[in-house]
Each structure stands twice: as structure tokens, then as C-alpha cells.
Backbone bond lengths (Angstrom), bond angles and torsions (degrees), N, CA, C in turn:
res aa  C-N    CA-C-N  psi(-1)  N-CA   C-N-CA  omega(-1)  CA-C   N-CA-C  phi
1 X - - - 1.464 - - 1.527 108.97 -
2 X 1.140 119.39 128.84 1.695 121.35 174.60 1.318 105.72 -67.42
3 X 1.601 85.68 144.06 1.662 91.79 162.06 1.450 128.58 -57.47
4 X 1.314 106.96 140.55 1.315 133.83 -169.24 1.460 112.11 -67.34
5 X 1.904 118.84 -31.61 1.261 113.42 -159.46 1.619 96.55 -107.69
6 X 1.471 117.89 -25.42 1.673 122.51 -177.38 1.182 101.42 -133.13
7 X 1.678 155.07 31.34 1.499 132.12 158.62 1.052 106.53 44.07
8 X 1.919 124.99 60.16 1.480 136.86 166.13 1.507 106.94 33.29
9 X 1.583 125.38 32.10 1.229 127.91 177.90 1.730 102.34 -79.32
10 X 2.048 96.23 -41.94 1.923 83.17 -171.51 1.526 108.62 117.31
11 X 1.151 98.80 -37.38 1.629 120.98 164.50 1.437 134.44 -106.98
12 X 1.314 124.35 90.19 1.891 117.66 163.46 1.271 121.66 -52.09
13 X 1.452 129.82 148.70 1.609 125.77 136.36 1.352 112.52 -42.60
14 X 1.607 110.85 141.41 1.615 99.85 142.52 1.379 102.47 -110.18
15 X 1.129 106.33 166.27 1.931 125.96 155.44 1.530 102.63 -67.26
16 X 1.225 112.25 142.46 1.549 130.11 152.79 1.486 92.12 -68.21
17 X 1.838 121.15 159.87 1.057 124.08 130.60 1.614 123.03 -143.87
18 X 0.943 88.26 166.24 2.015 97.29 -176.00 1.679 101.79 73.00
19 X 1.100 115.09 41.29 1.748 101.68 176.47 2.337 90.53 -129.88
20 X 1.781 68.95 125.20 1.810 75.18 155.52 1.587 124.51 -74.16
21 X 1.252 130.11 -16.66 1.225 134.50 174.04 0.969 118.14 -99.24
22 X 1.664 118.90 170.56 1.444 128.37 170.02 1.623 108.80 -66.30
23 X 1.404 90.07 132.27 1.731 93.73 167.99 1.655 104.32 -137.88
24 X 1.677 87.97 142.10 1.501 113.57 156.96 1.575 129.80 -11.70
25 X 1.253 128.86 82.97 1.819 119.08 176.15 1.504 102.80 -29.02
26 X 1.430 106.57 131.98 1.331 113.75 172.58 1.612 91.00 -123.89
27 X 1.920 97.70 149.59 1.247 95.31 166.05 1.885 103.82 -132.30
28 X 1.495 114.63 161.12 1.441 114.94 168.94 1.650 99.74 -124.26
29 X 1.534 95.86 -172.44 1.427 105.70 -168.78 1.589 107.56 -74.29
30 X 1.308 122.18 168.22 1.506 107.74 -176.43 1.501 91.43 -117.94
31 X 1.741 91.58 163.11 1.827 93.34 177.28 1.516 116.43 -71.89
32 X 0.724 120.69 -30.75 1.472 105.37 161.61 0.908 136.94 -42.75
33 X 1.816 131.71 -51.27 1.128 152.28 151.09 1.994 104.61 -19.43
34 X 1.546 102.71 -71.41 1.520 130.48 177.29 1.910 88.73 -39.39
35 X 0.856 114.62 -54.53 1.675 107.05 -148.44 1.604 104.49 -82.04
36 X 1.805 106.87 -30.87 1.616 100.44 -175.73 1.289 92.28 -78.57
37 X 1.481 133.29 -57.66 1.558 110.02 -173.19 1.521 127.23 -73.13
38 X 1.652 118.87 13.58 1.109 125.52 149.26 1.279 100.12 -58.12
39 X 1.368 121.17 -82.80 1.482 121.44 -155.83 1.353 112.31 -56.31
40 X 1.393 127.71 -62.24 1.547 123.33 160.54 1.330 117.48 -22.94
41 X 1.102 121.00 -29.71 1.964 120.60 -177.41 1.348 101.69 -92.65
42 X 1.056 117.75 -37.72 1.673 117.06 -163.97 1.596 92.49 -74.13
43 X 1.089 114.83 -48.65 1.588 108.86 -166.03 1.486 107.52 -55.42
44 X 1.344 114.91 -18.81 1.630 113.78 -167.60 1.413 99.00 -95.22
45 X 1.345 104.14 -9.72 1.406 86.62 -157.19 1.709 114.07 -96.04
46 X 1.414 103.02 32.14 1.760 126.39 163.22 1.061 122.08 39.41
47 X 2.000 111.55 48.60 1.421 125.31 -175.66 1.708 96.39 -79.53
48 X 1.009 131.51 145.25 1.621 152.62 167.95 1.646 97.73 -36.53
49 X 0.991 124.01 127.50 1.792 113.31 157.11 1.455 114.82 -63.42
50 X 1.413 134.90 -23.56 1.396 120.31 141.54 1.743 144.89 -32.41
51 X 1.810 85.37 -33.59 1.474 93.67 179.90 1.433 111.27 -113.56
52 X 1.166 113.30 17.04 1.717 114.87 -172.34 1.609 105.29 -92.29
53 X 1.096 124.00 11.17 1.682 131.61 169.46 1.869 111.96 -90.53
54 X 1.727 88.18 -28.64 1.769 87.26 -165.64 1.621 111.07 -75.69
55 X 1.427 88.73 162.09 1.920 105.21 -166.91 1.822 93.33 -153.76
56 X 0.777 94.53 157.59 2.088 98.74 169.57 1.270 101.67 -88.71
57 X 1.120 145.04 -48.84 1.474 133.64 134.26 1.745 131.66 8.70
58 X 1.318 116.81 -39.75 1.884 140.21 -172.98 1.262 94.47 -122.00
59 X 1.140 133.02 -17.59 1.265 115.54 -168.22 2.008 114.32 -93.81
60 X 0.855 101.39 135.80 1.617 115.55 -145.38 1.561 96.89 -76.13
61 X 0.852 143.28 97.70 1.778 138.29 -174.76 2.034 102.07 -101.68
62 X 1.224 119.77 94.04 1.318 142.76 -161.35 1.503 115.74 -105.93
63 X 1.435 122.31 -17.85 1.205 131.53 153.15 1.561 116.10 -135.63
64 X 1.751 110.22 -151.79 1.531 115.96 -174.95 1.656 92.69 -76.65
65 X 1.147 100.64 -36.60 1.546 93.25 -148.64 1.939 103.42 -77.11
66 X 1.195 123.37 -33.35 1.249 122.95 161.28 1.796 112.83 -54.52
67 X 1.143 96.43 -60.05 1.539 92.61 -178.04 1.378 124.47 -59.19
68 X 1.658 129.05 -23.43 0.882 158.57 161.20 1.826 97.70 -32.78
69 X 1.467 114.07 -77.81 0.879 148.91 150.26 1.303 137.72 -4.63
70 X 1.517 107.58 -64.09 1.217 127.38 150.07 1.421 141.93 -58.04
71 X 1.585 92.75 -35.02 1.483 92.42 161.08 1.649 123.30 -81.22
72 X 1.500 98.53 -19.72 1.469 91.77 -179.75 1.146 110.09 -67.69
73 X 1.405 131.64 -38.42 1.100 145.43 178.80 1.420 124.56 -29.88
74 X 1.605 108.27 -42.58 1.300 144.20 -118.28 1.908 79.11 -131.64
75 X 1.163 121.59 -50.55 1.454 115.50 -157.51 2.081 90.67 -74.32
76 X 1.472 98.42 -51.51 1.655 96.25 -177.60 1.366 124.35 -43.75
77 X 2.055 106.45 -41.69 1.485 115.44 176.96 1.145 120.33 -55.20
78 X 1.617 117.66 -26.11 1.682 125.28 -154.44 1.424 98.09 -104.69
79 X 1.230 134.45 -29.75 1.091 147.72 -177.56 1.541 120.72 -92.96
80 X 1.195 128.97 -38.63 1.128 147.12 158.14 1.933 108.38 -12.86
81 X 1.117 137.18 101.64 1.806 114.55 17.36 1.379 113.75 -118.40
82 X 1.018 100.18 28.53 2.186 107.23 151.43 1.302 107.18 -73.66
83 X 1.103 125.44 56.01 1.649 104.83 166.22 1.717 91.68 -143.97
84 X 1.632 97.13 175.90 1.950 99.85 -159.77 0.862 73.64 -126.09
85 X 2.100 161.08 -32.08 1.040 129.16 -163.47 1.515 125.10 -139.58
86 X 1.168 127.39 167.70 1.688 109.70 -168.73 1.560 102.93 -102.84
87 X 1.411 97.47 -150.44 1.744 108.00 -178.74 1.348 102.57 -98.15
88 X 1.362 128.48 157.41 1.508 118.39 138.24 1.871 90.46 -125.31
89 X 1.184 105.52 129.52 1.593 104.53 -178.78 1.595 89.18 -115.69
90 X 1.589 109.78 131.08 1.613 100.81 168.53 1.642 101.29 -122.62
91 X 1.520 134.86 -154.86 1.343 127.25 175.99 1.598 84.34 114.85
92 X 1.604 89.94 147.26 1.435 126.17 174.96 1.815 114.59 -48.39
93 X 1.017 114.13 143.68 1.437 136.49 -175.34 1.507 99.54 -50.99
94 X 1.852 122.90 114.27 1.354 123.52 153.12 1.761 81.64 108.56
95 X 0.924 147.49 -19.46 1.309 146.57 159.67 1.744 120.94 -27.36
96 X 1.242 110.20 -48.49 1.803 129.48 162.08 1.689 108.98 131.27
97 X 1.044 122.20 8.24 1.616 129.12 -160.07 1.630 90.92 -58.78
98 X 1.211 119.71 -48.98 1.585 118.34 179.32 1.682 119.63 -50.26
99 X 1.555 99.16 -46.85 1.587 108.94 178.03 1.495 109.93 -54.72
100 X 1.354 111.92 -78.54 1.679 124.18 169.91 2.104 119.76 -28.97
101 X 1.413 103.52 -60.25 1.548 100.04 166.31 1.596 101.63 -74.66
102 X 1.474 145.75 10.10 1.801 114.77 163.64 1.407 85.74 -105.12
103 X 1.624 132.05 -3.32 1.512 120.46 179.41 1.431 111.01 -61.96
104 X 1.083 114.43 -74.51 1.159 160.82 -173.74 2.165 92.49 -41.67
105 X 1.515 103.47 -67.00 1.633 103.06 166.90 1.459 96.37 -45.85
106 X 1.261 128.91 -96.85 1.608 118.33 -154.76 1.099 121.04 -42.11
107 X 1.739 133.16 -46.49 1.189 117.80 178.20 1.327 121.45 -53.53
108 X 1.218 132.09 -30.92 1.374 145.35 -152.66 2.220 90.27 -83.69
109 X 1.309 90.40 -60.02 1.900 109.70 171.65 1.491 89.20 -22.21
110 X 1.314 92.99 -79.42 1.551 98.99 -141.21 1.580 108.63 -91.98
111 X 1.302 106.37 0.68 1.918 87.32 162.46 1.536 125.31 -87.68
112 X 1.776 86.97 -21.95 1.831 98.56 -152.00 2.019 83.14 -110.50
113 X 1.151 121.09 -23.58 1.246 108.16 -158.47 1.560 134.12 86.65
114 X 1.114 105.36 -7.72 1.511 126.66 -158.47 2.232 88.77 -60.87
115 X 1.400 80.57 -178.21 1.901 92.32 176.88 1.837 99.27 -112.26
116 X 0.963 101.50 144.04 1.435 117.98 -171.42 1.322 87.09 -169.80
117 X 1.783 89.23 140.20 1.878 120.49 168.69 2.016 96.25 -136.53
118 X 1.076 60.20 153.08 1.943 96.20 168.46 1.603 116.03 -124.62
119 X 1.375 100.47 125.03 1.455 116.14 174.08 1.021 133.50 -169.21
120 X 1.490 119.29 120.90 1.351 127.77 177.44 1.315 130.93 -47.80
121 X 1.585 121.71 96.04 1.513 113.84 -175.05 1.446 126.43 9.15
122 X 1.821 101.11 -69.11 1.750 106.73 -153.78 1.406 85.11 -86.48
123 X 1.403 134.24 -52.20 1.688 123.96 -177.46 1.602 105.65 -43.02
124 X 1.144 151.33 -26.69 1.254 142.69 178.20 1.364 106.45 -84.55
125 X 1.141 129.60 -43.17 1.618 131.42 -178.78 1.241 106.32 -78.54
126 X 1.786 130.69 -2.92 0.957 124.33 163.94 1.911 129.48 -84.64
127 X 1.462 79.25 -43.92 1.314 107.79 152.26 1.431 122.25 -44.54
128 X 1.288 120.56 -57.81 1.541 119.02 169.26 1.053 106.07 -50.54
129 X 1.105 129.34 -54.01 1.533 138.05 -139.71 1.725 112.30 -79.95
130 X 1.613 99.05 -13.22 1.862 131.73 -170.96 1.381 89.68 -81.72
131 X 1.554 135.55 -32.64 1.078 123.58 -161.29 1.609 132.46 -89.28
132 X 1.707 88.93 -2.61 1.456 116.13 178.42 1.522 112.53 -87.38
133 X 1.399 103.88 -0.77 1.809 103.03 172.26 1.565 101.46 -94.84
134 X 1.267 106.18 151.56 1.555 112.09 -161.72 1.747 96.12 -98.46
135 X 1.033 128.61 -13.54 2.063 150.81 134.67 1.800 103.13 -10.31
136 X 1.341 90.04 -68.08 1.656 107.01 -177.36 1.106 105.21 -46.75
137 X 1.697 123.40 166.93 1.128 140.39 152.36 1.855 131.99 -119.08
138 X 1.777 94.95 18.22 1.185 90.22 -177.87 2.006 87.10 -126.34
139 X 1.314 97.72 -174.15 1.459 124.50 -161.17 1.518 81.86 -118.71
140 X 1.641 97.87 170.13 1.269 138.77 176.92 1.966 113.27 -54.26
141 X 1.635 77.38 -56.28 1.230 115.75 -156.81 1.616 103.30 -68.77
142 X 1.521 102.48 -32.86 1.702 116.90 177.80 1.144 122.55 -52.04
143 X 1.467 103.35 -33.97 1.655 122.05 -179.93 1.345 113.64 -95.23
144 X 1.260 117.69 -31.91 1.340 101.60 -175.97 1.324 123.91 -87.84
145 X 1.242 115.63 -33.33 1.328 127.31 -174.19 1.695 102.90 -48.78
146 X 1.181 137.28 -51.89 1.123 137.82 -149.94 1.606 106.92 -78.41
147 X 1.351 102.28 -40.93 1.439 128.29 169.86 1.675 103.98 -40.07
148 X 1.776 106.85 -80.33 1.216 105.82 -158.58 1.704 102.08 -83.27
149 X 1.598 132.29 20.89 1.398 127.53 157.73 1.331 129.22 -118.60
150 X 1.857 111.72 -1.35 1.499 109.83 154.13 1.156 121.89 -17.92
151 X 0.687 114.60 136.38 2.135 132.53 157.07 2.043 103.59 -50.91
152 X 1.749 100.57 -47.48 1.068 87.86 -168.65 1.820 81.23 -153.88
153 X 1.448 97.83 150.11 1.628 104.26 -161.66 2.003 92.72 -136.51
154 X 1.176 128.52 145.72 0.706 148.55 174.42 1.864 121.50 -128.61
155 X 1.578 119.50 104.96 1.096 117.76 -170.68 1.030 120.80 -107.45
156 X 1.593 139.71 96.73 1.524 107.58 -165.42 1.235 104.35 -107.03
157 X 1.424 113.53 -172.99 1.495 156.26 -146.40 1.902 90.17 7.54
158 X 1.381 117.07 95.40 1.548 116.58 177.88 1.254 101.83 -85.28
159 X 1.098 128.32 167.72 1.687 132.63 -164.34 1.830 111.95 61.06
160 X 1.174 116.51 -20.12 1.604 90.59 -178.30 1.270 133.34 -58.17
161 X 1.764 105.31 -31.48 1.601 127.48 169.89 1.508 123.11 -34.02
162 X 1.051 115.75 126.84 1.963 128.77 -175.59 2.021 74.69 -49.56
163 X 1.408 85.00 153.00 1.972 86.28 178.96 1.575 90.77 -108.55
164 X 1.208 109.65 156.43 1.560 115.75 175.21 1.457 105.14 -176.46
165 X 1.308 123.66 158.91 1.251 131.67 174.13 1.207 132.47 -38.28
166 X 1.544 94.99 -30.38 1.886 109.74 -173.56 1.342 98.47 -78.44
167 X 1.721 116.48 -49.91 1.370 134.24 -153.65 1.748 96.87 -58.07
168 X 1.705 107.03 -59.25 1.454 121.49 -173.70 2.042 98.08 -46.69
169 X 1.187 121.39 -50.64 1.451 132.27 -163.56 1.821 92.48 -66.46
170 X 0.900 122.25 -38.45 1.718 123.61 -161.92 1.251 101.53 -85.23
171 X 1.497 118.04 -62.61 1.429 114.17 -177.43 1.327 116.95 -64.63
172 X 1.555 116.31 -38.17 1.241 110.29 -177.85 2.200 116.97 -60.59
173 X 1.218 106.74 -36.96 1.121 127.26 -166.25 2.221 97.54 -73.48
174 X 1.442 119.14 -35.54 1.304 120.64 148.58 1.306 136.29 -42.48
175 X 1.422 99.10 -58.11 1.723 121.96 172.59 1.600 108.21 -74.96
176 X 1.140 135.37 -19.67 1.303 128.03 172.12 1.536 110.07 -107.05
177 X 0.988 141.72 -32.30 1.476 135.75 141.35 1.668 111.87 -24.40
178 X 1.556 118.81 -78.48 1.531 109.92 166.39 1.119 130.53 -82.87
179 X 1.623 117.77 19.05 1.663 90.33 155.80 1.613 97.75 -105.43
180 X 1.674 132.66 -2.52 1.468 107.77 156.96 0.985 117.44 -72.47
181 X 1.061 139.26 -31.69 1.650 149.33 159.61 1.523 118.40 -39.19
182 X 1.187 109.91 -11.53 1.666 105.52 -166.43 1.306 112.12 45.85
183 X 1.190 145.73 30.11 1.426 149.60 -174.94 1.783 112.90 -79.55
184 X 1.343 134.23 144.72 1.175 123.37 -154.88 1.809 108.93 -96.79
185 X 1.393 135.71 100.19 1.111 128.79 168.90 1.667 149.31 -79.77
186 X 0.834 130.22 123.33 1.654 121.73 173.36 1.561 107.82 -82.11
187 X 1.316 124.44 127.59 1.556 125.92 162.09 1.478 107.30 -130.97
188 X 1.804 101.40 133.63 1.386 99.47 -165.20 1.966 85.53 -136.98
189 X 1.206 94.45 129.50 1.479 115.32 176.75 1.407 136.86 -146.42
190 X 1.747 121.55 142.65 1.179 110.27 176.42 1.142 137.93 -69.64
191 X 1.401 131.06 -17.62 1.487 165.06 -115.41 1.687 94.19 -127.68
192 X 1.060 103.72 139.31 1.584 113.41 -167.56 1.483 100.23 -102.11
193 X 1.366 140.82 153.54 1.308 136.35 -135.93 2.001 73.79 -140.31
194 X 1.461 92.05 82.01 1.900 101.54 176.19 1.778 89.82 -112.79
195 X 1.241 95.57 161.31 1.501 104.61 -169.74 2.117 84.46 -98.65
196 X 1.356 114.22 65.81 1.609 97.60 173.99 1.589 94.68 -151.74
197 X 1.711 110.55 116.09 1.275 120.84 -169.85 1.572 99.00 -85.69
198 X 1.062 132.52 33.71 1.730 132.93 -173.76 1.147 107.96 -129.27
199 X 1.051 114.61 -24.30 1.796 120.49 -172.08 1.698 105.07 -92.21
200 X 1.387 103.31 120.40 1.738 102.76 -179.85 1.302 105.77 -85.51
201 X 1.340 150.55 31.70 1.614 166.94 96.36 1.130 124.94 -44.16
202 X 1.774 115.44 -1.02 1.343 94.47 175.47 1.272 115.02 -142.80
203 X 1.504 128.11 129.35 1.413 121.06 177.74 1.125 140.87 25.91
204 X 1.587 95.90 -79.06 1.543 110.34 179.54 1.175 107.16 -72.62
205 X 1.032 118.32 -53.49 2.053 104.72 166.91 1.271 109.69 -37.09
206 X 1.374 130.18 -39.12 1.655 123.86 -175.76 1.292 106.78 -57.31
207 X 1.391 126.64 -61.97 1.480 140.34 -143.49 1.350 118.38 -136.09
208 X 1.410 128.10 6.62 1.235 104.73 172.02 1.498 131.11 110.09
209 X 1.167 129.24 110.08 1.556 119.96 175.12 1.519 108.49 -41.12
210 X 0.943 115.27 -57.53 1.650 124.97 -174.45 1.780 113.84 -27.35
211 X 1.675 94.60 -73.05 1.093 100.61 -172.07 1.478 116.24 -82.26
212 X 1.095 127.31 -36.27 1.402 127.90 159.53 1.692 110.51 -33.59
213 X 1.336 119.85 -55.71 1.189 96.70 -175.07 1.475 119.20 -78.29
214 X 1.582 133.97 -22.70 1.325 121.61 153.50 1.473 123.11 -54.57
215 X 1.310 124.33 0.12 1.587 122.38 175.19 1.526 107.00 -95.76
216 X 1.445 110.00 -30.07 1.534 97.51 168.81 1.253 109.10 -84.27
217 X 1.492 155.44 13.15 1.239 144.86 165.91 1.429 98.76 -101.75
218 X 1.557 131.42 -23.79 1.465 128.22 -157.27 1.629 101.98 -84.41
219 X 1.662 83.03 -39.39 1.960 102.67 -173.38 1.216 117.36 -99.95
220 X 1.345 115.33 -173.14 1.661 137.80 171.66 1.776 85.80 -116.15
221 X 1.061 117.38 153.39 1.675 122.83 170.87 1.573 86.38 -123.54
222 X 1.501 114.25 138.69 1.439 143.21 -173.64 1.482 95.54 -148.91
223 X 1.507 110.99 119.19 1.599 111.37 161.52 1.315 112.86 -92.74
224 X 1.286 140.77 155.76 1.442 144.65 157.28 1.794 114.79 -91.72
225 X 1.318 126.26 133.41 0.970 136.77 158.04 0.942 148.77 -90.54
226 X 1.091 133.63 52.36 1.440 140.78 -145.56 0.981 140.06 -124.14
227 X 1.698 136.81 -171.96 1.645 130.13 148.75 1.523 113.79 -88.65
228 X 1.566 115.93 158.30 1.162 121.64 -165.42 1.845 91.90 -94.36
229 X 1.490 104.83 110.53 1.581 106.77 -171.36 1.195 102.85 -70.00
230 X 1.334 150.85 -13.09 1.269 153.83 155.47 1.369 132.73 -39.21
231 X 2.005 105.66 -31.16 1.167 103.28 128.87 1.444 162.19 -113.98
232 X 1.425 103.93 32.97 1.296 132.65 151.65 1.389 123.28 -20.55
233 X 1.547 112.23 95.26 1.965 108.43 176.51 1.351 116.57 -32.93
234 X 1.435 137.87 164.19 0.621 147.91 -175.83 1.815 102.05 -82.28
235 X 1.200 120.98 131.03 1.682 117.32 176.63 1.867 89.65 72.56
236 X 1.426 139.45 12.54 0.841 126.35 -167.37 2.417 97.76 -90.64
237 X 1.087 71.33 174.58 2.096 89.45 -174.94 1.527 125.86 -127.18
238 X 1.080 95.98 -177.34 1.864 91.68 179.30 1.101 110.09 -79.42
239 X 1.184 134.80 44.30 1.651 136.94 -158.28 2.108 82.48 -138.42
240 X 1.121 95.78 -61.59 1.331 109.21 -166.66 1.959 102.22 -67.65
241 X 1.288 105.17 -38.69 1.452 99.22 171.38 1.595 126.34 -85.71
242 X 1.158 105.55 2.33 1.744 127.73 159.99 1.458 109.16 -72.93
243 X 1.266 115.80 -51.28 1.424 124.90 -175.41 1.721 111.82 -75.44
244 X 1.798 113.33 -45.04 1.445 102.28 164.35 1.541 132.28 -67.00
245 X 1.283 107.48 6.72 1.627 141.33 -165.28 1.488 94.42 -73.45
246 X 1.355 92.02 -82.92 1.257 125.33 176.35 1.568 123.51 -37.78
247 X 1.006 115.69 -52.52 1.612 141.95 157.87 1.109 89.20 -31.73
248 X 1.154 99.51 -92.86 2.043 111.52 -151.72 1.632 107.68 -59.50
249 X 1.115 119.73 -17.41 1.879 122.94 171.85 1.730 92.89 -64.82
250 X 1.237 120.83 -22.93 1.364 114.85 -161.88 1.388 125.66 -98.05
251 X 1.495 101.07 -18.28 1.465 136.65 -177.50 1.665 125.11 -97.98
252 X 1.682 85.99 -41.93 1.104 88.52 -172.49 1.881 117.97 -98.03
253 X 0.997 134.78 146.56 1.392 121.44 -170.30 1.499 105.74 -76.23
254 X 0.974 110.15 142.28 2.151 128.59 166.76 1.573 111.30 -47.91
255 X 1.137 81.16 160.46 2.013 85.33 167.11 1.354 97.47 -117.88
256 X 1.401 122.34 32.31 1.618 113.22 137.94 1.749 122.41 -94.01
257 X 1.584 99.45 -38.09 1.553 88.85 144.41 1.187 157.32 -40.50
258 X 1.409 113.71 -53.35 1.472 138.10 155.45 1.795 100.19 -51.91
259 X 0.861 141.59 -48.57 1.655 150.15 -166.28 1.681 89.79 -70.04
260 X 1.416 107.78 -47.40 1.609 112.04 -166.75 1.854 103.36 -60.39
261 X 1.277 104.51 -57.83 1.498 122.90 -169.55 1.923 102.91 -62.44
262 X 1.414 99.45 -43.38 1.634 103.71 175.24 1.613 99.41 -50.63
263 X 1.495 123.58 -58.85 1.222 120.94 -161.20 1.622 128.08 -64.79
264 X 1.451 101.88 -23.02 1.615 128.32 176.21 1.520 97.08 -58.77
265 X 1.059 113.51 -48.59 1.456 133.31 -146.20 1.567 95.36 -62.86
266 X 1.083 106.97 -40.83 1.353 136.92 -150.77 1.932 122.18 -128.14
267 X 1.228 136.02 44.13 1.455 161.48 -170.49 1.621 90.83 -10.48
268 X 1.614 117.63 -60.98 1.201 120.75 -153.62 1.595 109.50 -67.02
269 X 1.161 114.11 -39.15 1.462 132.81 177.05 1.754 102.68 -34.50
270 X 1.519 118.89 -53.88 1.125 129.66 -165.27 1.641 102.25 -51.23
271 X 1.255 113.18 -29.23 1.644 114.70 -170.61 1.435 120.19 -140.37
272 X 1.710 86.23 30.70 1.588 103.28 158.87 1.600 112.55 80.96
273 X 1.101 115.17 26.28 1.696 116.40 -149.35 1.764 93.53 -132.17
274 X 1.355 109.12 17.96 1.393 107.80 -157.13 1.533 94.61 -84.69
275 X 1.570 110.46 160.32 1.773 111.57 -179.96 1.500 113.99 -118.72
276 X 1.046 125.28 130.23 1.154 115.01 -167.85 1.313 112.66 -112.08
277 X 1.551 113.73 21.55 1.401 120.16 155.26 1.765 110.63 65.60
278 X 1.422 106.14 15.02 1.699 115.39 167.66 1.729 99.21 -55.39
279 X 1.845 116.15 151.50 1.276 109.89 -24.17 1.508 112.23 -69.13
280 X 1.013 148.08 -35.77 1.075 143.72 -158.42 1.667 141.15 -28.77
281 X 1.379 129.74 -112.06 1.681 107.78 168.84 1.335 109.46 88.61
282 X 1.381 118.53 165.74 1.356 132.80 -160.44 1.808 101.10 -96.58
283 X 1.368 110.60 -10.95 1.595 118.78 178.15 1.532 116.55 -107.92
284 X 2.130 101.16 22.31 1.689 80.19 172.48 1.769 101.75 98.65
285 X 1.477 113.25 157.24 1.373 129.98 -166.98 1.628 89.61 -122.58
């Protein structure tokens, strides 16, 4: 049956209102239109069937720092594409940073239509890396392009990637493509965002002065605090992930520790005098 509001044209009338004169038929897009190329986009846009359930809606916000989180999540989705900056969500493994950035992609998909991809750091650099067999039938260029001109890009777990010269040249050349672009990003990572390029736990050891500092101008940085829902009983609740919460705060060391050990490392740090060797870094000037 055709639509009711545009005759599967794609386009409604609107009404003028508040005008004493004749005005011009105007037409806008119809929701229908919005919803099939929602779904047509979303499907391309190569979210995990693990993560194709999540919504900010399901997603369990159990302290400040989740809820924190969630709303940010939540302000970019609703707002989207009025907004100037993306996520960087970091926090320990099983925390939800994956759920919240594929939320946040679909809603955005499927209200506005926009283009959005999902992709796992090393699966994309693997992917590139597929294109150097002469077997293949795609280019370099096949993959990237789409990547660095999404509407809205979603990167997860950044830093997990073996680091190497190529890796630093690829990612960096992604991340600086959209942040001249003003283009809207998700970055979701385990790696704690410590100002100490020595520690292979932390950020900047992952990636680089370079790009690190275009992620704090591109992004908002939001940590998650949490339990790793992965090990979540089976039939288990937010009762039970309060308690593995709790656990792992107890087990696991702080990133005021890590901040402490960064600062040892480093004399000047203690009194604010610390250098962080900009531009330079393991990702290039």
C-alpha cells in the first residue's frame, strides 16, 4: 500500500502557516523515505551482530560514571548533526563503551539517515592491509575513502593494533582527514589517556603525541567505570554487576596509581613542569 503522506514519491506537502498571503507548495522529505534509508544505511554500516541489540535505552547506567556517559551519549544521538564533537569513551574491558558508541551509530542511522560505519581498529588495518594482495579486487583507496567521509564513524578498541610505522601512517592519516573535515567520531578504548609515553598501558604509548592531541580537540574524553559484563552470571542483574563493580575497584589498580608511577617517571610532572615532547612522539610531528 503507498504511503499515505507522499504516494512512495519520498516527498510530503507541507502547509504554510501564519502567512496572510499565498505561498509557494513546499515539500520535505517524508518519514518513510527517513526510515527505508535508515535501514539500508544501517545494514552497511557493519555493526557486529553482537552489537545490533544495543540502544542507550538497554544499556545499564549503574553508577556516576556510566550515567555520566550515557547521557553524553544520548545528547550527540539527539542532536546529531549539530554537534562539533564526538566521544572518546575509554575504561576497562566489558565496561559497555562498544554498546553506547554502536547506540548512538544506529540512532543517529536511522533517524537522520546519515552514513555511519563501525569498525574494529585491527579489522580495518587488516582490511587495508588485504588490499596489497594482487588476489584482491579492491584498492586501498576502496576502503578508505568511505571510512575517512562517513557522516559518522565509529572506531573501536583504538590502541589495540601491533604499532608499527605503517599502522602510525594509516591511522594517523584517518584521524587527520576527519578532524580537518570536522566529521563526527566515536573512539572507544582500553588504554587510559595518562600523559606517560613509556608505559605500554597507556594511550599515548599507543598512538602518539600527534594523534592524541587531535582526539582531544575532535572529542569529549568520558571514562567508564565499571564491571566487566562478560562476567555476568548467567540470569544474573544489576545487583550482581554492582557487586562485580565493586570487586574489580578492589583488584584492579586506579589510574591514580598509574598517574602516581607516570609522575615518578618523570620529576617535573610532580610540579607541573612536565614536557611532553610536542610535536614529536612515536606517531610523527
Amino acid at each position: 500500500m503507498p504511503c499515505v503522506l507522499c504516494d512512495d514519491t519520498g516527498w510530503k506537502p507541507v502547509e504554510a502557516e501564519g502567512s496572510e498571503h499565498p505561498v509557494a507548495p513546499r515539500v520535505e522529505r517524508c518519514e518513510c523515505w527517513r526510515d527505508t534509508v535508515g535501514r539500508q544505511r544501517l545494514a552497511g554500516a557493519h555493526v557486529p551482530k553482537r552489537y545490533q541489540h544495543c540502544t542507550i535505552d538497554n544499556f545499564k547506567a549503574y553508577n556516576e560514571t556510566l550515567e555520566r556517559a550515557a547521557v553524553k551519549a544520548r545528547a550527540i544521538a539527539n542532536a546529531f548533526p549539530s554537534v562539533d564533537r564526538g566521544l572518546f569513551l575509554e575504561g576497562q574491558p566489558g565496561v559497555g563503551k562498544t554498546h553506547l558508541a554502536v547506540a548512538v551509530l544506529k540512532h543517529v542511522v536511522q533517524t537522520t539517515g546519515a552514513r555511519g560505519l563501525f569498525y574494529d581498529t585491527r579489522d580495518l588495518l587488516r582490511l587495508i592491509r588485504s588490499t596489497y594482495n594482487t588476489s584482491t579486487h579492491t584498492t586501498e583507496l576502496e576502503i578508505l575513502t568511505p571510512v575517512m567521509m562517513a557522516d559518522l564513524l565509529v572506531l573501536d578498541d583504538l590502541g589495540a593494533e601491533k604499532t608499527s610505522e605503517w599502522v602510525d601512517e594509516t591511522m594517523n592519516l584517518i584521524v587527520n582527514t576527519r578532524y580537518n573535515e570536522r566529521r563526527i567520531t566515536l573512539f572507544t578504548s582500553n588504554y587510559p589517556d595518562i600523559p606517560d609515553d613509556t608505559d605500554p598501558n597507556a594511550l599515548l604509548f599507543r598512538i602518539g603525541f600527534r594523534m592524541r592531541s587531535r582526539l582531544h580537540e575532535m572529542c569529549e574524553f568520558v571514562e567508564l567505570d565499571a564491571a566487566d559484563y562478560r562476567e555476568l552470571p548467567t540470569n544474573g542483574g544489576v545487583d550482581d554487576l554492582i557487586n562485580l563493580w565493586k570487586l574489580r575497584k578492589k583488584t584492579l589498580p586506579q589510574r591514580i596509581g598509574r598517574q602516581v608511577r607516570a609522575e615518578r617517571r618523570d620529576p617535573a610532572a610532580r610540579d607541573g613542569r612536565a614536557d611532553l615532547k610536542w610535536p614529536g612522539g612515536r606517531a610523527g610531528s
